[in-house]
C-alpha positions as CSV (number, residue, x, y, z in Angstrom):
1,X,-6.6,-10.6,40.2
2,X,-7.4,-11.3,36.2
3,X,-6.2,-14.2,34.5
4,X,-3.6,-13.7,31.1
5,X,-3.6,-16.5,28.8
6,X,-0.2,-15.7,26.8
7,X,-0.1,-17.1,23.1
8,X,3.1,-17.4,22.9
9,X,3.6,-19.7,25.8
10,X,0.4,-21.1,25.8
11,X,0.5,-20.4,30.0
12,X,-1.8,-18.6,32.2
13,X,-0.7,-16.0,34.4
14,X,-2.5,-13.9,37.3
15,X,-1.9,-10.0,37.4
16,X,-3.3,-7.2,39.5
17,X,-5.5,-5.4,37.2
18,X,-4.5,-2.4,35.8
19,X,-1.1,-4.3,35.1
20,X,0.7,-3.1,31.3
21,X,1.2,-5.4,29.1
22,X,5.1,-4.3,29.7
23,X,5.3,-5.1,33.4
24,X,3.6,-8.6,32.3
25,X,6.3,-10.1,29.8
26,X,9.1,-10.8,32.2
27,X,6.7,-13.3,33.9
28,X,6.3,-15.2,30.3
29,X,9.3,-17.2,29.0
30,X,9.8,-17.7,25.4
31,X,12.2,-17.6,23.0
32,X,12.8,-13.6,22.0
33,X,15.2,-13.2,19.1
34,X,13.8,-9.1,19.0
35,X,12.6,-7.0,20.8
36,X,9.0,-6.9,21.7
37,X,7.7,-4.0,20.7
38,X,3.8,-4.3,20.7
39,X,1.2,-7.0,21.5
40,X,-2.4,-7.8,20.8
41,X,-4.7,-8.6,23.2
42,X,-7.5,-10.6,22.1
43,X,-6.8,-9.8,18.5
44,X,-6.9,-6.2,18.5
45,X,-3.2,-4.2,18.3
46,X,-2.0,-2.5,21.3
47,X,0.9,-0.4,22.6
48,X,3.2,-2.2,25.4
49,X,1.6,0.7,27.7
50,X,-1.5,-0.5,27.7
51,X,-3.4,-1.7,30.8
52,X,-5.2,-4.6,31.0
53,X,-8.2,-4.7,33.5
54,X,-9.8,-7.7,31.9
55,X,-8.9,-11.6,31.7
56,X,-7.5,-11.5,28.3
57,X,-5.4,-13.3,25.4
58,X,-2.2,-11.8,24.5
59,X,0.1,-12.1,21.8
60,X,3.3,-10.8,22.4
61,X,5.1,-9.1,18.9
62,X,8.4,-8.1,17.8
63,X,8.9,-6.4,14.3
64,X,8.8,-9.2,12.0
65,X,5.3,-9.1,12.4
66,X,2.8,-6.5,10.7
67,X,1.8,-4.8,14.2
68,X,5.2,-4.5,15.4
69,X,6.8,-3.0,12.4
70,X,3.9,0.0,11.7
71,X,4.5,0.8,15.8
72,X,8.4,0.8,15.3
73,X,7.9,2.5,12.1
74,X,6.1,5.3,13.9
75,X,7.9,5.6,16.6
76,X,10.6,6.4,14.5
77,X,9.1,8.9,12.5
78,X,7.8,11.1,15.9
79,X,11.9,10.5,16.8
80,X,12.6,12.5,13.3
81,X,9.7,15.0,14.1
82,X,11.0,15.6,16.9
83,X,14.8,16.1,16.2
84,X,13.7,18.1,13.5
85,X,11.7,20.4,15.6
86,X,14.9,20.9,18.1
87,X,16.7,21.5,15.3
88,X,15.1,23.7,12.8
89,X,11.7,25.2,14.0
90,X,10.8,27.4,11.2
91,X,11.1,24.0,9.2
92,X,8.2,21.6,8.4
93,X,8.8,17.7,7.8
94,X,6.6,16.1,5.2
95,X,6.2,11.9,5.9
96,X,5.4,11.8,2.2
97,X,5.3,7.8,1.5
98,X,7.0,4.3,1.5
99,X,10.1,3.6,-1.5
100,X,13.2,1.9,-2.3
101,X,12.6,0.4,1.4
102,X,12.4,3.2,3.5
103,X,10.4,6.4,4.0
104,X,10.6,9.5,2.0
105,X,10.2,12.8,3.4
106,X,9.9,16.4,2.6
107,X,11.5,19.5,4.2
108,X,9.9,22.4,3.4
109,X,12.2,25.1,4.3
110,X,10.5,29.3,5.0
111,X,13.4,30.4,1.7
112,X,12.2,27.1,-0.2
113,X,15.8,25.7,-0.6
114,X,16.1,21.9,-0.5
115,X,17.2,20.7,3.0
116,X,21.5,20.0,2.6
117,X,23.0,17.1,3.7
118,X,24.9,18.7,6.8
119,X,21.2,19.6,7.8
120,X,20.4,16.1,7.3
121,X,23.6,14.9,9.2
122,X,22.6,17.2,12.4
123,X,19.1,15.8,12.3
124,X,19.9,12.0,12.4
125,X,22.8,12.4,15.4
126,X,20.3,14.5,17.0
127,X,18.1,11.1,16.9
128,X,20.8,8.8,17.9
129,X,21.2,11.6,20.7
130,X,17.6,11.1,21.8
131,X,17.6,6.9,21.5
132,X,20.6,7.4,23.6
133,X,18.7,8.7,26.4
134,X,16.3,6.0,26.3
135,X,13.1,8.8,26.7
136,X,9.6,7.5,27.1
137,X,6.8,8.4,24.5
138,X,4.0,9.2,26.8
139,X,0.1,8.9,25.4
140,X,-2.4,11.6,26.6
141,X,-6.2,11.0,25.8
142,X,-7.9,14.1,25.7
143,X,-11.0,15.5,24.2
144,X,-10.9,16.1,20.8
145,X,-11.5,19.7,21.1
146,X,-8.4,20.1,23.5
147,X,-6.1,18.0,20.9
148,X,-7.2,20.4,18.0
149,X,-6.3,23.8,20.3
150,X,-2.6,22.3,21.0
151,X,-2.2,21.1,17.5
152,X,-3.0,24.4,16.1
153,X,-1.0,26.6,18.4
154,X,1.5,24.3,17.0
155,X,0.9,25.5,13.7
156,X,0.1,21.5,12.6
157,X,-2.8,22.9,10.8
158,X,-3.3,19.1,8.4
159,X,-3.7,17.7,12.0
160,X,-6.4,19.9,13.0
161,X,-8.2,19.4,9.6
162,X,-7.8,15.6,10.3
163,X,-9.4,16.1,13.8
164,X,-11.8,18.3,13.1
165,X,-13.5,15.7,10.7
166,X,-12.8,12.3,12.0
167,X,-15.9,12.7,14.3
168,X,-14.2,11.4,17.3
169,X,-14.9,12.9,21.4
170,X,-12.0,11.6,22.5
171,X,-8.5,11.1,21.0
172,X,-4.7,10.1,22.0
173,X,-2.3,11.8,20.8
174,X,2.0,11.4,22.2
175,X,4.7,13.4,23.6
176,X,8.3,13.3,23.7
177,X,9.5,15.3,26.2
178,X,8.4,18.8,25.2
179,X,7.4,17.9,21.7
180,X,3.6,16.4,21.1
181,X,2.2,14.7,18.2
182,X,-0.4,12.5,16.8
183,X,-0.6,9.3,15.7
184,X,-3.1,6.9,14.6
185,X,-1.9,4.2,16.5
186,X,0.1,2.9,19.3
187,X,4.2,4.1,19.7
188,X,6.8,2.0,21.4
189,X,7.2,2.3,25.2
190,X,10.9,4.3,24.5
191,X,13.3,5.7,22.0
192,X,15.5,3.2,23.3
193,X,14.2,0.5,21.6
194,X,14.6,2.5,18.1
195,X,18.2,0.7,17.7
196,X,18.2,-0.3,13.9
197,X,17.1,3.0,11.4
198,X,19.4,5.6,9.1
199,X,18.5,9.3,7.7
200,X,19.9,9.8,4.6
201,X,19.9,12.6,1.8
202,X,17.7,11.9,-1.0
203,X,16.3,13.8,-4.0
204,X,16.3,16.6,-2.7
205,X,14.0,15.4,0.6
206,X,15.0,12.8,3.3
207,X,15.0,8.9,3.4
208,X,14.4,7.5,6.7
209,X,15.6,3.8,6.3
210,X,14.2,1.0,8.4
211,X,15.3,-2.6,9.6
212,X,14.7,-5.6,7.5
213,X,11.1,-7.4,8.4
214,X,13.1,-10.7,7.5
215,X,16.1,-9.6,9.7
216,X,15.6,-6.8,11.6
217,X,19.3,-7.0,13.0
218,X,19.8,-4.7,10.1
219,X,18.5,-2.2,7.7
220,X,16.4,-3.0,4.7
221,X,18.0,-2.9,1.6
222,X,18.1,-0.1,-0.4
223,X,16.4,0.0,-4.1
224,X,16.9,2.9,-6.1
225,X,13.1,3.7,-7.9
226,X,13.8,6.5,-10.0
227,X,10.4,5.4,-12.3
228,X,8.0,5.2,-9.1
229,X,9.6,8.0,-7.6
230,X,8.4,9.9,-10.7
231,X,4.7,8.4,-10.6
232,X,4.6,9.9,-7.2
233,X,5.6,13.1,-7.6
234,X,3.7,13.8,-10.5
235,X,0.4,12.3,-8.5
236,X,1.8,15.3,-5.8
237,X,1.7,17.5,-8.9
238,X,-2.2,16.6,-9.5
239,X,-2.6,17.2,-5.8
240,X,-1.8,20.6,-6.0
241,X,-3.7,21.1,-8.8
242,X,-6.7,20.6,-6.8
243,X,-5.4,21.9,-3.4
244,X,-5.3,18.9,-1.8
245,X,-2.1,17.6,0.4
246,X,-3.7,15.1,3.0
247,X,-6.9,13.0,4.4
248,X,-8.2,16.7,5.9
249,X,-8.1,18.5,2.8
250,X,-10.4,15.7,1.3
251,X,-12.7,15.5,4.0
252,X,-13.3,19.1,4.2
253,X,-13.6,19.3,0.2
254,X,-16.6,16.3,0.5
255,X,-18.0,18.1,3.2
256,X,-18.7,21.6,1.3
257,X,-20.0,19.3,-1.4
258,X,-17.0,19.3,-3.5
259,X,-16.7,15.3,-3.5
260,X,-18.3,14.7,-7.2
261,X,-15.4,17.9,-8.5
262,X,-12.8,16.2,-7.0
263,X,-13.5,12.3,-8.2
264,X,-14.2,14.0,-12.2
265,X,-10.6,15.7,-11.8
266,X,-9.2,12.5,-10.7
267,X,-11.1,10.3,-13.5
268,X,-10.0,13.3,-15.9
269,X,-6.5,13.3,-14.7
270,X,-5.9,9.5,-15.0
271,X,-7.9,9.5,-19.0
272,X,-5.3,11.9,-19.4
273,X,-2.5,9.7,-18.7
274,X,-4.2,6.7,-20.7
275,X,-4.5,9.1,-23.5
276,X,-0.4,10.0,-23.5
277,X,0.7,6.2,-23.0
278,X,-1.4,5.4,-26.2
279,X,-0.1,8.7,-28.0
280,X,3.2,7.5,-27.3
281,X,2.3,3.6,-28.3
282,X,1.2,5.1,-31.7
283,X,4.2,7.0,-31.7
284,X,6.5,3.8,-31.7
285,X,4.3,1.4,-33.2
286,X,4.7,3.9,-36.4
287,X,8.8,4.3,-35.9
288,X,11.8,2.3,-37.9
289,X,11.4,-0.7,-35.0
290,X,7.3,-0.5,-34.6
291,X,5.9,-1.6,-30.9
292,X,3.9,-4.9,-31.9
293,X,3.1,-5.9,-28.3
294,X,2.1,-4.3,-25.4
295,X,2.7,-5.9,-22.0
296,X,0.9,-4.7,-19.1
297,X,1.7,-6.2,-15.3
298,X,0.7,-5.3,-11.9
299,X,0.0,-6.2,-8.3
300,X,-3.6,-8.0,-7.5
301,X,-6.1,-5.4,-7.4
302,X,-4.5,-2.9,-9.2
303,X,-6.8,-2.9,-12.1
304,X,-5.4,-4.2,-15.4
305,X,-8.0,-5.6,-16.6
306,X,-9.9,-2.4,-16.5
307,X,-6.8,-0.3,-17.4
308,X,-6.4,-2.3,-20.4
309,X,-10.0,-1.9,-21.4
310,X,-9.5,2.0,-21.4
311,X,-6.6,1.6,-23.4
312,X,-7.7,0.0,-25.8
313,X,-10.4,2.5,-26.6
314,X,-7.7,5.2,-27.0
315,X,-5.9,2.8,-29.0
316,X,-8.5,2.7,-31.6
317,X,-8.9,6.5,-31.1
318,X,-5.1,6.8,-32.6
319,X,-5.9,4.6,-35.5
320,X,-4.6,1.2,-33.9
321,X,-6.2,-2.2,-33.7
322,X,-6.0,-3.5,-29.8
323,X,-6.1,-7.2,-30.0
324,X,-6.2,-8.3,-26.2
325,X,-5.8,-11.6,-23.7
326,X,-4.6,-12.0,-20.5
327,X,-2.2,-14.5,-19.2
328,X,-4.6,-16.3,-16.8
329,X,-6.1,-18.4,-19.8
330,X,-2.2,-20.0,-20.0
331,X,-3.0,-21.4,-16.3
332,X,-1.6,-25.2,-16.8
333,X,-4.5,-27.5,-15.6
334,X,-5.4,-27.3,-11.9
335,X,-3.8,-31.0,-11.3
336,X,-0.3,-29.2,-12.7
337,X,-0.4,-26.0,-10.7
338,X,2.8,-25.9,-8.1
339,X,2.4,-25.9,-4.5
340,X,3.4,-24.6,-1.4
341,X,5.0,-26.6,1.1
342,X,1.8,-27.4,3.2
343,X,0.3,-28.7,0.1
344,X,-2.2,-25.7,-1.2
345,X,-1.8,-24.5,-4.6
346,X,1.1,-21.6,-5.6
347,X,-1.4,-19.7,-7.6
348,X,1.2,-17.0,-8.2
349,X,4.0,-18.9,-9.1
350,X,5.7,-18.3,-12.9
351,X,5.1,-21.7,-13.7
352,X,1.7,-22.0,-12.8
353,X,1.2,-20.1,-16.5
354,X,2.6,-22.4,-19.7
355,X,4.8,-19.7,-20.5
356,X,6.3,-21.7,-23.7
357,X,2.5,-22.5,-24.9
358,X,2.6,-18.7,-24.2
359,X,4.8,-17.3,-26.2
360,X,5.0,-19.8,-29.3
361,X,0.8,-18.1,-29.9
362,X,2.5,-14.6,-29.4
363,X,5.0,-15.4,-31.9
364,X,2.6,-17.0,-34.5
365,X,0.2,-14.0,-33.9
366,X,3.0,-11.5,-34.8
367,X,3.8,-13.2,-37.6
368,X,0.4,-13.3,-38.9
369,X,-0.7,-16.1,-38.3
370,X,-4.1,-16.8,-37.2
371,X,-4.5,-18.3,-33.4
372,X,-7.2,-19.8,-31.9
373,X,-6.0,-19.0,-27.8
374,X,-7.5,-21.1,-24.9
375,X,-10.0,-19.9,-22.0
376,X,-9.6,-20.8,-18.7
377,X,-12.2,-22.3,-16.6
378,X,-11.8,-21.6,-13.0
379,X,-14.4,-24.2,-11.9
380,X,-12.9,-27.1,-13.8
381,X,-9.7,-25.7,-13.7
382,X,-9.0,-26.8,-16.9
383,X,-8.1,-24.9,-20.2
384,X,-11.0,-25.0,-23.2
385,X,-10.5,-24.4,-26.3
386,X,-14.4,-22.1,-27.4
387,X,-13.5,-20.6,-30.9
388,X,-12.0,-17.4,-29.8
389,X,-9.3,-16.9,-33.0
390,X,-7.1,-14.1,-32.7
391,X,-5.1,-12.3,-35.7
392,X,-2.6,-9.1,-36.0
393,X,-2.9,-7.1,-38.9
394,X,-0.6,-4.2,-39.8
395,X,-1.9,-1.7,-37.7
396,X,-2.6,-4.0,-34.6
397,X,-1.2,-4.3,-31.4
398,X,-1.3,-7.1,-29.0
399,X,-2.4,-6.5,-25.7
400,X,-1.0,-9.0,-23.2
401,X,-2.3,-8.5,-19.6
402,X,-1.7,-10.2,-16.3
403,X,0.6,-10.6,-13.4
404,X,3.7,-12.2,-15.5
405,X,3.3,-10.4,-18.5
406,X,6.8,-8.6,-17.2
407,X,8.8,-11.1,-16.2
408,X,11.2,-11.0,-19.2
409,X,10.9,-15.2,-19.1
410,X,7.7,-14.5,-20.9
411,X,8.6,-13.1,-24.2
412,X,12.3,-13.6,-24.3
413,X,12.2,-14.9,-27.7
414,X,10.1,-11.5,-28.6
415,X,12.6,-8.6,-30.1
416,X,12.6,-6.0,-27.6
417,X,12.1,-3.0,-30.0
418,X,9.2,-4.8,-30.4
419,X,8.0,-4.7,-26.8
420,X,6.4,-1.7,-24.6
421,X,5.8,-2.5,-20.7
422,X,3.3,-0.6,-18.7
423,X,3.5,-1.3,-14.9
424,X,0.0,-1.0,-13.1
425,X,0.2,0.5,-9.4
426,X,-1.3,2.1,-6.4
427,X,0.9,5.2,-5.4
428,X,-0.9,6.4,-2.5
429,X,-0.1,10.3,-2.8
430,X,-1.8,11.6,0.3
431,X,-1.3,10.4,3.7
432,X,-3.5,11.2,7.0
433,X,-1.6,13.7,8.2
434,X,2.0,15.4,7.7
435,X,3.5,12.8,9.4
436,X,1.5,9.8,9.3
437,X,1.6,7.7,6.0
438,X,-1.0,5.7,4.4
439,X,0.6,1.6,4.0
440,X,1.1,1.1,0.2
441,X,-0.9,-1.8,-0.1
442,X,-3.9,-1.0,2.0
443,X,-6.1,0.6,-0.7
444,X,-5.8,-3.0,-2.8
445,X,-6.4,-4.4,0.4
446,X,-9.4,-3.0,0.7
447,X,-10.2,-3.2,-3.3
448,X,-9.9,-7.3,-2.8
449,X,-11.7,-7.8,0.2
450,X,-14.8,-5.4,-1.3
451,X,-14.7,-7.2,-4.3
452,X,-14.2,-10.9,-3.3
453,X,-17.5,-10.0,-0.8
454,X,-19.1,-8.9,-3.3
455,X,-18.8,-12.1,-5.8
456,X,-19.2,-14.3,-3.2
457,X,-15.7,-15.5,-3.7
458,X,-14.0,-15.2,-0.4
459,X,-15.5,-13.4,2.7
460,X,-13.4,-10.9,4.3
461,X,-11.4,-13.1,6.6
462,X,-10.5,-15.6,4.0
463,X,-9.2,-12.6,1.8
464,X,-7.3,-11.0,5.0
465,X,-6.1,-14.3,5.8
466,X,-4.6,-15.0,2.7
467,X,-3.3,-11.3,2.2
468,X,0.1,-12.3,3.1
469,X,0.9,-14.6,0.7
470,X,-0.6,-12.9,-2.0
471,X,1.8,-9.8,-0.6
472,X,5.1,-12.4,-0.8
473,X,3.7,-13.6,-4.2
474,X,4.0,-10.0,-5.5
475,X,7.6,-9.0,-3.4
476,X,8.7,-12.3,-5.7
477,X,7.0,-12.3,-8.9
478,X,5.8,-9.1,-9.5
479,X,7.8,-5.8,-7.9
480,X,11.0,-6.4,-9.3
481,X,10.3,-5.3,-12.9
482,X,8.4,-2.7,-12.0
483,X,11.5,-0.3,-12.8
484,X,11.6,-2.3,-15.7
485,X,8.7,-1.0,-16.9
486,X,8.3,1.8,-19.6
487,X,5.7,3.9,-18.2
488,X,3.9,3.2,-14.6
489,X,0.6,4.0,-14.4
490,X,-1.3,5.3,-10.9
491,X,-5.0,3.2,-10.4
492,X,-5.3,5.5,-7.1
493,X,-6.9,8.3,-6.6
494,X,-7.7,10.8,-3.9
495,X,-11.5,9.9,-2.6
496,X,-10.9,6.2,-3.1
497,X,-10.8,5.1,0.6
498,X,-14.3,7.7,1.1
499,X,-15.6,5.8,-1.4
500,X,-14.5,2.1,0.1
501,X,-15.5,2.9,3.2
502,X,-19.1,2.7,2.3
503,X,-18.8,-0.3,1.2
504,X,-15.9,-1.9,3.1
505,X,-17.3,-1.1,6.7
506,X,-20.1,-3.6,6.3
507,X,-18.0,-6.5,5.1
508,X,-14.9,-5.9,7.6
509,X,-17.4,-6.3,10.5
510,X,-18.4,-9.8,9.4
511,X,-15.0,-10.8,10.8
512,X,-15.8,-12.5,14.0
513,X,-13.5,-11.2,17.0
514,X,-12.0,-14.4,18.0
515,X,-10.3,-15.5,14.7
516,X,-6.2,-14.2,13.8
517,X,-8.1,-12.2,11.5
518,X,-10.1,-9.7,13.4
519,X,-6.5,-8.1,14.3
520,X,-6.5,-6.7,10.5
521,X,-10.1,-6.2,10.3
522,X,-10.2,-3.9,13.0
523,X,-6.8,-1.8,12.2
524,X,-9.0,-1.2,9.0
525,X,-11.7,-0.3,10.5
526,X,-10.1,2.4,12.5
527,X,-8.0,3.3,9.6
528,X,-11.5,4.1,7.6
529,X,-13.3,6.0,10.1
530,X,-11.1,9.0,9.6
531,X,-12.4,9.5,6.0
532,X,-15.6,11.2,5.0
533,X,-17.6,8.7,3.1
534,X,-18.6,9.1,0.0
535,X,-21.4,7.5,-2.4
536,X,-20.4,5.5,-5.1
537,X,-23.1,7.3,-7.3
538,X,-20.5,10.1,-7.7
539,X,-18.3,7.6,-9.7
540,X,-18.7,7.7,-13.8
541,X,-19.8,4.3,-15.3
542,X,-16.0,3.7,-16.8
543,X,-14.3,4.8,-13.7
544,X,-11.4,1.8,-12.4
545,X,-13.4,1.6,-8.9
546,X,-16.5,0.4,-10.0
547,X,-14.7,-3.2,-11.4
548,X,-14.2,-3.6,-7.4
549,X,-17.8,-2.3,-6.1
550,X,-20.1,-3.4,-8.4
């Protein structure tokens, strides 16, 4: 007999080994608004199937947490696969990436026609069919060898790529009924716990829509992103450029010693784009109703501060004079910042900057007037005043970065001809496989925890333990005027996560294994493995990366 110490009783129970964690939760008692649909067992993320052989901790999950959502979430997308596949053969489903709430995917069709909504119709009551029938996923480990031979009889030729250079022996991949697939991580025990999800038609692809994380009762709302559905198709764009559609392509392009071609295409693709946003600042700043302030916003870890660096320089190249600062040195004093609830400081609250103190310099700088700004200190947590005067001319242009520097709040009393927003993000364009996406926020993730390492800041689990309300922050503060913006700008690139892993490895295994945040630690950790690392030396001096690894 082992012994099960449930969390979420805070009871002991005795099991026969080899017991799932499935056939244990009817003999724990707790309130379950959801359905559970994955657990973890001594901090690391497992499928209900699993066995337990061990005395053990377990955590029992339903989908408002992280873990149960990204197995619900790919369950879901093998139940599309899968209908699909009934379907329409000769027809290949592309998982491309998380927007407006859901998941959007490709169909790529043998004539190259768009899929049609009836086609779309057919595919999601062919789902409901399946969830119907309640049919187990079933996991298969098998040597890697033996995966890679079904996969490509299949004809799932970014799966054998991914195989192929992941350097595992052994792997798991899932069936569903006839139909097998791959997946990175654990599925739900059966369809018939896939009760809240839609299909619908969408620019000419698929969006698979998925339940609220706050009230999973019911779909997620739906957000039409026209702007960052445009950032990410041109980053697909780039992709094909260099021949490049998912995590095998880029290991096997590092692997025949293509890794420092394909980081100078990147750094050369994204100069490019700086190069057009200050083409097109000139532009305006030169028209009947000239651009006098430029506002640039995004998510922690992002890179703005870097991004406005490398604007500036092709600022002055079109004849312009950046003047720059960034909202952090409008922090009110430490003793004024709001709080949370539990009594920490709301570092990422609106009113943690003096937006009026704010605003009144902007407008005296555009006027002409010449403005000595304040510098925050982060160890007194005070603002200083050190001399640093600031002063427009006619051919200037103010450069205001940080994290509110969107929120309309801001510069309301600013003219809006006057005003050009640039929106700072991390569209992930590649994902593992065809049908298993990269999370959106990962990469930053991974940037932050690297970086705060690095400067001694925060170790790894302080920066993973905090993640989520730095992720709320942003959700609040920061995504919704993202559409808002004038131009978004990609800070990702293709051999980012080869090049983190070299660096994040060695930090995420600092995380001891009996804190909360080991669970994270090691999901990133197995996330990493499947990419060929990389050496940081391939990186240029200027390129964004370096402002997190150096």
């Amino acid at each position: 007999m082992l012994k099960i110490f449930c969390k979420n009783t805070g009871t002991f129970q005795e099991f026969q080994e080899g017991t799932t964690l499935l056939e244990m939760l009817p003999a724990f008692e707790f309130d379950r608004p959801y359905d559970i649909l994955s657990a973890k067992v001594n901090n690391v993320s497992e499928g209900l199937k699993f066995r337990v052989f061990n005395n053990r901790d377990v955590e029992f999950l339903d989908f408002r947490s992280y873990s149960g959502r990204n197995v619900y979430c790919r369950s879901l997308s093998f139940l599309l696969c899968k209908a699909a596949r009934d379907l329409f053969p000769d027809y290949k489903i592309v998982l491309r990436r998380p927007i407006s709430k859901g998941y959007y995917c490709n169909v790529d069709k043998p004539d190259g026609s768009e899929v049609t909504p009836e086609e779309t119709a057919q595919i999601r009551e062919h789902m409901q069919e399946l969830v119907a029938k309640d049919i187990p996923f079933r996991r298969h480990e098998v040597q890697t060898s033996e995966a890679i031979r079904i996969f490509k009889k299949l004809g799932y030729e970014d799966k054998v790529k991914l195989l192929r250079t992941c350097g595992d022996v052994y792997i798991t991949y899932y069936t569903l009924q006839d139909t097998a697939d791959y997946y990175y991580d654990a599925l739900v025990p059966s369809t018939g716990l896939l009760k809240v999800w839609d299909l619908l038609p969408y620019r000419g692809g698929m969006l698979l829509r998925v339940p609220d994380r706050h009230a999973p009762e019911g779909l997620a709302p739906f957000f039409e992103q026209p702007k960052t559905f445009g950032i990410f198709t041109e980053m697909l764009r780039w992709n094909r450029i260099m021949g490049l559609g998912n995590v095998g392509d880029v290991n096997c392009a590092c692997l025949s010693g293509k890794a420092s071609d394909m980081i100078q295409i990147s750094e050369a693709l994204q100069e490019k784009k700086i190069v057009q946003i200050a083409e097109e600042i000139e532009r305006r700043h030169q028209g009947e109703n000239p651009v006098r302030i430029v506002l640039i916003t995004g998510p922690t870890s992002s890179g703005k501060s870097t991004f406005c660096k490398r604007l500036s320089i092709q600022l002055m190249a079109c004849g312009l004079h950046p003047v720059s600062f960034s909202t952090d040195d409008y922090f009110v004093n430490r003793l004024d910042t709001p709080k949370f609830p539990d009594g920490s400081y709301d570092f990422d609250n609106f009113e943690t900057v003096d937006h009026d103190y704010l605003q009144e310099d902007v407008l005296q700088l555009l006027a002409g007037e010449e403005v000595e700004v304040p510098e925050y200190n982060f160890v007194t947590g005070k603002r200083e005043f050190n001399g640093k005067k600031l002063q427009l001319d006619e051919r200037s242009v103010l450069l205001v970065e940080g994290i509110h520097a969107l929120n309309p709040l801001l510069t309301n009393l600013v003219p809006e001809s006057a005003k050009f927003r640039i929106f700072i993000n991390t569209v992930t364009s590649i994902s593992l496989d065809d049908h298993n996406c990269i999370p959106t926020s990962d990469n930053r993730l991974l940037r932050r925890i690297v970086r705060d390492f690095n400067k001694g800041a925060y170790t790894a689990r302080e920066t993973i333990s905090n993640w989520p309300n730095v992720r709320r922050a942003e959700v609040k503060w920061i995504y919704p005027y993202q559409e808002t913006a004038d131009v978004i700008f990609n800070s990702a690139y293709l051999a980012e996560f080869a090049v983190l892993r070299t660096h994040a490895e060695r930090i995420l295994a600092t995380v001891p294994k009996n804190c909360a945040e080991y669970s994270e630690a090691h999901r990133l950790l197995m996330f990493l493995h499947y990419f060929v690392p990389v050496s940081d030396k391939e990186l240029p001096p200027t390129s964004l990366i370096r402002s997190f690894i150096d």
